[in-house]
Every structure is written in structure tokens, then in C-alpha cells.
C-alpha positions, 0 to 999 in steps of 0.5 A: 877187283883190280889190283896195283899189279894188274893196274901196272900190267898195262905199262909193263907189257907195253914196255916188251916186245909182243913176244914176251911170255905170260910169265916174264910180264908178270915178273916185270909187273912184279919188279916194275911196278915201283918205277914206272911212270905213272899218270897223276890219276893212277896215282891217286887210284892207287893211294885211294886203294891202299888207304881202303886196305889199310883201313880194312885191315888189323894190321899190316907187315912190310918187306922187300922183295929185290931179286925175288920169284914169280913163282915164290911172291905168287906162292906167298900171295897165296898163303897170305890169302888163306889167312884172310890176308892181301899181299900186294907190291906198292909204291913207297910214296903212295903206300906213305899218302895211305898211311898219313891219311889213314892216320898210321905211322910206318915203321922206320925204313919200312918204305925204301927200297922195293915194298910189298904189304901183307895187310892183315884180317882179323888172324894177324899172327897168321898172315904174320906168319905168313910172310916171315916164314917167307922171308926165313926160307927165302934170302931174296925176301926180307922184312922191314917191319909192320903196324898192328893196331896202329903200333909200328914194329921193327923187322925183329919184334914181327919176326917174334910175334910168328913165333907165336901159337896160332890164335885157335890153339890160343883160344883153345889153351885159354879154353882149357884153363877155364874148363879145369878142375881147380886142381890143374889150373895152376898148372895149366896157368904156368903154359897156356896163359902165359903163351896168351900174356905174350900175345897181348903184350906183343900187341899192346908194350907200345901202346902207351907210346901210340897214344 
């Protein structure tokens, strides 16, 4: 599937001498593709594929990405992919247009500056990880914020749902507090399921906001 990168790769290499290398177009389709001129059917292409990835995905992280790395997008793209994820740079008005008709609301300043998306499967907290681990690493990328189930997020309350247990070793906690003897539950419940409660917060403390 054609992606917003490659969509755009057509305008950056024409923007370039011929002799311009495989690695440095790349680098200009990742730096560009928020600022070239595009057609009005292009325009609509891209905001019709945001929309089906949002509508694909359980939650989204946005951050921006001045100054960064081929070499490091390419290496997120590729984590968050494992995950079951997409990372892709977009365009703020666009990504806006799929927002509003996917019915999401953005996070405040989430769509100013240079944008990329981690749209996120059905393992959020590890595409969250992701990419804020990422952005930990890296001063050239930072995160703005996100949307889980239809919640907007700032950059602070992203960065601490990746501080959370992966979601098997949640399961398997919640597992163990069903499986034990009645004499260690009380323990069991003092760790595991607290660790489970702080998921289910993160994901719901705003919810009654949403509705």
C-alpha cells in the first residue's frame, strides 16, 4: 500500500538534481512531505488514508520530528511495525480533516510544527512505548500528545502510560491473582492488580469528559 512518504517521494526527487542519492531523497521525503505543494486530488488521497488509519487503530501518539534522522525515523517505523503499529509523517490540516471526520478530537497543539502518527493496534501501550522511548533517546523527537480510545492526552500523561507493564505481563499478573491459593491473594492484589488499575485508569480518567 502506498504510503504518505512514498506519495510525496515523487515531488522530492523532482525537486533534486539526478545525482542525488537514494538516502538523501528519503531524508527529504521525510523533512518535506509537510510543505510541498500538493494537488487538490492528492489532498484528498491522503486525508481519505488518514481517516482509514485512524479508523483502524485503537489509539494514535503524535510527535514531532525537526531535525531528526533517517536512520532513527526509519528504526522507530520499524519497532512501532512490530507492535502491530504505523508511524508515518502527515500533513497538520490533513491529519485535522481525518480527525474531525473520524469524529476524534486532537490534543491541544498536537498538529503545529512537523507531525508524525504512531497509530496504534490492538497493543497501544506498546506502540506508546514505542515511540517514547524514542523521543527519550533522541532530542530531535518529541511528543506532543495522543488520542486512546477517543480521549485526547497531553505529551505528559503519554509519556507515563509507557511506563506501564506491557499488556501480556499485565494479563499474566491478572492470571496469577486468579489462579492463587486464597492465602496469597491479598498479596498478589497489593502489586498486580493495582499495576492493572493504573491501566484502566489511564485509559478511562477522562472519559466521563469524552461523553
Amino acid at each position: 500500500m502506498e504510503t504518505p512518504e512514498t506519495q510525496a517521494a515523487g515531488q522530492a526527487q523532482g525537486v533534486f538534481a539526478s545525482g542525488t542519492s537514494e538516502a538523501e531523497t528519503r531524508f527529504v521525503v521525510w523533512r518535506e512531505v509537510s510543505t510541498l505543494a500538493i494537488s487538490k486530488e492528492r489532498k484528498q488521497a491522503l486525508t481519505a488514508q488518514y481517516t482509514e488509519m485512524l479508523k483502524g487503530s485503537q489509539g494514535i501518539v503524535l510527535a514531532a520530528y525537526s531535525g531528526s534522522r533517517v536512520s532513527e525515523l526509519e528504526a522507530l517505523r520499524r519497532k512501532v511495525r512490530e507492535n502491530g503499529g504505523e508511524f508515518h509523517v502527515v500533513k497538520n490540516r490533513l491529519m485535522l480533516l481525518a480527525l474531525n471526520q473520524a469524529g476524534v478530537a486532537a490534543p491541544a497543539g498536537g498538529l503545529q510544527g512537523t507531525t508524525a502518527v504512531g497509530f496504534a493496534g490492538d497493543d497501544v501501550p506498546a506502540v506508546v512505548k514505542a515511540i517514547v522511548d524514542t523521543a527519550r533517546a533522541s532530542e530531535a523527537l518529541k511528543v506532543k500528545g495522543g488520542v486512546i480510545g477517543g480521549v485526547a492526552y497531553g505529551a505528559a500523561e503519554i509519556e507515563r502510560l509507557a511506563d506501564l507493564p506491557p499488556l501480556p505481563v499485565l494479563r499474566a499478573q491478572l492470571l496469577g491473582v486468579i489462579s492463587a491459593p486464597a492465602s496469597r491473594v491479598a498479596g498478589v492484589l497489593a502489586g498486580s492488580v493495582r499495576q492493572l488499575a493504573t491501566v484502566v485508569k489511564a485509559y478511562s480518567e477522562k472519559a466521563p469528559a469524552a461523553a
